[in-house]
N, C-alpha and C positions, 0 to 999 in steps of 0.2 A: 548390687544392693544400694536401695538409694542412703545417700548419709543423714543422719538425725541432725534434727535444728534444735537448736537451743535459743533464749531468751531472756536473757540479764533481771533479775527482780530488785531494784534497788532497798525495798523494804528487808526484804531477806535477804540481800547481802550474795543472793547466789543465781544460779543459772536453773532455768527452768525446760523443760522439752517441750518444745511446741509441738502443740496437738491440732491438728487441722479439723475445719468441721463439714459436713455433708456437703455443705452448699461452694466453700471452697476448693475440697476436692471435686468437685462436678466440672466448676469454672477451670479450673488447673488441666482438665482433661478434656474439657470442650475447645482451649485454648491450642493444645498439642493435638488436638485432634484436626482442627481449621487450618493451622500452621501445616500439617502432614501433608492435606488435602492440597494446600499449595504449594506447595513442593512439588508434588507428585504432576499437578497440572503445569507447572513448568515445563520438568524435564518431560510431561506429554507434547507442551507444545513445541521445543526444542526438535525431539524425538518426530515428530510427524512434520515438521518441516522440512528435514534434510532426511528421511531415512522412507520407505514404503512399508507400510504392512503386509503380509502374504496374501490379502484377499486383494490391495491394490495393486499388486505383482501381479498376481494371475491377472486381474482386471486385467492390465496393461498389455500382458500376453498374448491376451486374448482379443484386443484389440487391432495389436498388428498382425496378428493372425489371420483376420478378418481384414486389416487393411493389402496384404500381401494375396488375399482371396481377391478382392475385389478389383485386383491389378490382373490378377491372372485373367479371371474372367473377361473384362475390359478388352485385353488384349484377343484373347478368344474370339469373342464379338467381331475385333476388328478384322480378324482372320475371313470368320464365316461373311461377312459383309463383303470382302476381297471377290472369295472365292464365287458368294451370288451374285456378284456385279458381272464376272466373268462369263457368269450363266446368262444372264440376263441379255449380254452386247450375243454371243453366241445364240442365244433363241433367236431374235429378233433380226441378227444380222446374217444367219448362214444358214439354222433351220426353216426358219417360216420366209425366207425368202426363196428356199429349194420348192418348198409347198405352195408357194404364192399365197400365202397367210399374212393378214399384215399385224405389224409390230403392237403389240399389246403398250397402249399409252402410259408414259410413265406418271402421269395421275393418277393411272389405278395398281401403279406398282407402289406407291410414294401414299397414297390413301392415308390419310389417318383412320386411327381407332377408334370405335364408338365410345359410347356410356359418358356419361354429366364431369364426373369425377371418377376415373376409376380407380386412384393412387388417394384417395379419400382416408384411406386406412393406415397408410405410409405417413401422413402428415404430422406434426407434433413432436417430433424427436431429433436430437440434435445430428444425426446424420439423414435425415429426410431428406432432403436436397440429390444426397448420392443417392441413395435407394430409389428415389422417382426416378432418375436419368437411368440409372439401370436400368427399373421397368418398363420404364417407354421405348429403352432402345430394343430389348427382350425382343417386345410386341409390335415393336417394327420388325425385326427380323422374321418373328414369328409370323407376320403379312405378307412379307415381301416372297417368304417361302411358298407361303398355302398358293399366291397367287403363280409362282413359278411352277408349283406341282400338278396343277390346272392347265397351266400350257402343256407341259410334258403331257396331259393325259392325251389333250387336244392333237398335237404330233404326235400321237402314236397309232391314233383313229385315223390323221390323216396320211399317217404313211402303210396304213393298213388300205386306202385307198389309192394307193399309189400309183397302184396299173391301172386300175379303172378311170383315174386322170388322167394318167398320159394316153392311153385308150380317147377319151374324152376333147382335151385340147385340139382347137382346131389347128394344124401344122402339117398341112402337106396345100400346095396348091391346086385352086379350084375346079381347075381346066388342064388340061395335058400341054405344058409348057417345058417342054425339055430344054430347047434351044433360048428360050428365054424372049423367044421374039415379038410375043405376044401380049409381052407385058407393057400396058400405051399409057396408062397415068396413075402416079402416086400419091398416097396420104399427105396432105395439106395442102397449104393457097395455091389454085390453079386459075385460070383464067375458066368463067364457063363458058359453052360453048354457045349460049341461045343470049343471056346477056352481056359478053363478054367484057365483064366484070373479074376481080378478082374476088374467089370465091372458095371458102374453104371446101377442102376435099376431101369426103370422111372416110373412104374407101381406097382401095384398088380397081381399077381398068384393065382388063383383058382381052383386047379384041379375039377372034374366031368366027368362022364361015355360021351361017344360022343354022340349028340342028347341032351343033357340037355340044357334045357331053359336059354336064357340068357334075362336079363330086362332092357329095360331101366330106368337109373338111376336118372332121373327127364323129365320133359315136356320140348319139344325142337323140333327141325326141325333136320331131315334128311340132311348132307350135302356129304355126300360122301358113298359108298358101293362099298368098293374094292376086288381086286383078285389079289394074288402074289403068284409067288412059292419061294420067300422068304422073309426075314424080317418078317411083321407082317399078313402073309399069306391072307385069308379072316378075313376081319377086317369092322366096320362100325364106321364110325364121327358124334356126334350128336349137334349140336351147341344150346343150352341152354340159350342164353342171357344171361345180366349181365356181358358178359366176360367169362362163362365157355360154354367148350368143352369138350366130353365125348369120350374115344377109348375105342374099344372092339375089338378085336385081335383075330388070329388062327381059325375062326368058322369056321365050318364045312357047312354052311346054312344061308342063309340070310331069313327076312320071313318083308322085311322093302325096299324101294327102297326111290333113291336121291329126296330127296323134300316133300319127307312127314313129317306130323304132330306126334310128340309121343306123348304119358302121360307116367310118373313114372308107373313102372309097367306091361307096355307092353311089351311082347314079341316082339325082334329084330332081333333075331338069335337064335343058336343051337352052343352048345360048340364041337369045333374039333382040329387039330393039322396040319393043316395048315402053310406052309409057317416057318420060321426057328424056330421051334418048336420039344421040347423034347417028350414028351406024349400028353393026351388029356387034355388042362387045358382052360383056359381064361386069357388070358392078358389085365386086365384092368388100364385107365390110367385118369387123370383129367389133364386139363389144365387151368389156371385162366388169360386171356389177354397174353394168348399162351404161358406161362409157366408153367411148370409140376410141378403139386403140390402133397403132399401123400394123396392120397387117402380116408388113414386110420382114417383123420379127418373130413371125409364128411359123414360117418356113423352115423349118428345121429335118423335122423326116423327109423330106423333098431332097434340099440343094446341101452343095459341098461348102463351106466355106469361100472358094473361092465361088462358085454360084452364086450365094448369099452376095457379095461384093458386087460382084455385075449388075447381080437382081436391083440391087439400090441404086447404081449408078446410073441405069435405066430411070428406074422410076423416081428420082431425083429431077432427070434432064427434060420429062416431058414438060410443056407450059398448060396444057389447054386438057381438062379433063374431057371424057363423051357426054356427063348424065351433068 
C-alpha cells in the first residue's frame, strides 16, 4: 500500500493530505513507466550479450550442422575424384590401348561447363563463395563421369569386336618365310637402290623366286589392284578395318580384284619385279589411320618370340632396300 503524503498548512496550523491531480498522476506514471522500459532494455542488452536465445541456438546448431555436411561431402568428392582419376589412367592406359583406341584428350575430360552464369542463383548470400565451389566441383565431376561412361560404352562395342579385329589385323607374314631367310630389308633409312642415296624405307623386302605366293595378311576387303611401270609396279591395297591398310608391291599377278572379300591366308598375288624394282622381291607395307608403321611388329600369329628377335636383327642389318 503506498503511504499518504501529508502537507504542513501554516495558516491552519496543521497538516493537510496531499491530493494529487489527473495531470500529476499521468506524469508519475509515465515516469515509472520510461524508468521500467530502461531497465528492462538493460538487463536485455546485458542478457543478449553474453547469453543466446533458443532460436539463435538452434540457428547455430544448425549451422554447424551444415558445416559438418559440407566437410563430409567435400571429402566425398575427393574420394569420387580419387577413384575416377584411377578410371581414367586405367581406360586410357590398359583398356584402349588393348583395343588400339586412343586415349580420350584430357581437354575433353577437364572441359568446362556451359551456361553465362550458371551459379547466378547462388550469389548474394554470406556463404555464396562455398556453395559455388561446391557446385562447380559437383559439375565437374558430374562431366568427368558422363564423359567416362561414354568410353566404357565405346569398349564395350569395341570389345564386342574383338575377334573380328584380331580376325582383321594384318599379323602373320606375307610370303612363306619359315626359316626367316627371305627377309632382305627393313622399315626405315636405307640406302636406295637406283639413287643410292639414303632414303626412307616405308616397308618390308622379302625376296622369293617369281610366281611365289603372296597372302593376305589378315581379313579385309579389296580396295585397289594396280599397274605401273614405276614406283610400286603391280601392287594390291587391302583395307582391314580398325584403321589398318595392307600394300603388297612389285607382283608379277594378281589372283584378287577391287571389292572383294579376303581372309588371312589367301592367296592375292604372285611375287615379281615390277614397276621401280631391283630383282624379284615383295614390298610389303602396314598403314594404321594412313600412317606407315613397321611391319616387323605385326608378326605375331607367325613367329615365336625368339623368331620375332631374329626377324629384327635381320631386318635391322640390311643397308640397301630393292624398291
Amino acid at each position: 500500500m503506498t503511504p499518504e503524503k501529508y502537507k504542513f498548512d501554516p495558516d491552519s496550523l496543521s497538516f493537510d493530505k496531499i491530493r494529487l491531480g489527473l495531470k500529476a498522476i499521468l506524469l508519475r506514471f509515465l515516469a515509472y513507466f520510461v524508468g521500467s522500459l530502461f531497465i528492462a532494455l538493460i538487463y536485455w542488452v546485458i542478457y543478449a550479450a553474453f547469453f543466446d536465445s533458443p532460436k539463435e541456438k538452434a540457428l547455430k546448431r544448425e549451422v554447424e550442422q551444415m558445416t559438418i555436411q559440407y566437410d563430409l561431402i567435400h571429402r566425398e568428392m575427393a574420394n569420387v575424384e580419387s577413384v575416377l582419376e584411377d578410371l581414367q589412367k586405367t581406360d586410357d592406359n590398359l583398356y584402349r590401348t588393348i583395343f588400339d583406341a586412343e586415349p580420350i584428350p584430357s581437354a575433353q575430360r577437364e572441359g568446362g561447363i556451359g551456361g553465362v552464369n550458371r551459379y547466378e542463383a547462388l550469389e548474394g548470400y554470406s556463404n555464396s563463395n562455398l556453395a559455388i565451389e561446391t557446385a562447380t566441383r559437383l559439375d565437374k565431376i558430374r562431366k568427368k563421369i558422363y564423359v567416362q561412361s561414354k568410353s566404357f560404352d565405346n569398349l564395350i562395342r569395341l570389345a564386342a569386336n574383338k575377334e573380328e579385329m584380331l580376325k582383321s589385323i594384318p599379323a602373320i607374314i606375307p610370303i612363306s618365310n619359315k626359316d626367316l631367310t627371305r627377309t632382305a630389308s627393313g622399315f626405315g633409312w636405307r640406302i636406295h637402290p637406283y639413287y643410292k642415296i639414303s632414303k626412307f624405307h616405308y616397308g618390308m623386302d622379302f625376296t622369293a623366286p617369281l610366281g611365289t605366293e603372296v597372302y593376305a595378311t589378315g581379313d579385309g576387303k579389296v580396295i585397289d589392284v594396280l599397274s605401273s611401270q614405276r614406283g610400286l609396279g603391280k601392287n594390291i591395297v587391302i583395307d582391314h578395318g580398325f584403321g589398318y591398310t595392307s600394300i603388297y608391291a612389285h607382283l608379277s599377278d594378281f589372283n584378287v580384284r577391287v571389292g572383294q572379300k579376303v581372309q588371312r591366308g589367301e592367296v592375292i598375288g604372285f611375287v615379281g619385279n615390277t614397276g621401280m624394282s631391283v630383282a624379284n622381291h615383295l614390298h610389303y607395307e602396314i598403314k594404321l589411320n594412313g600412317v606407315n608403321v613397321d611391319p616387323v611388329n605385326y608378326y605375331f600369329e607367325d613367329l615365336s618370340s625368339a623368331q620375332y628377335e631374329k626377324l629384327v636383327e635381320i631386318a635391322s642389318k640390311t643397308g640397301q632396300s630393292f624398291d
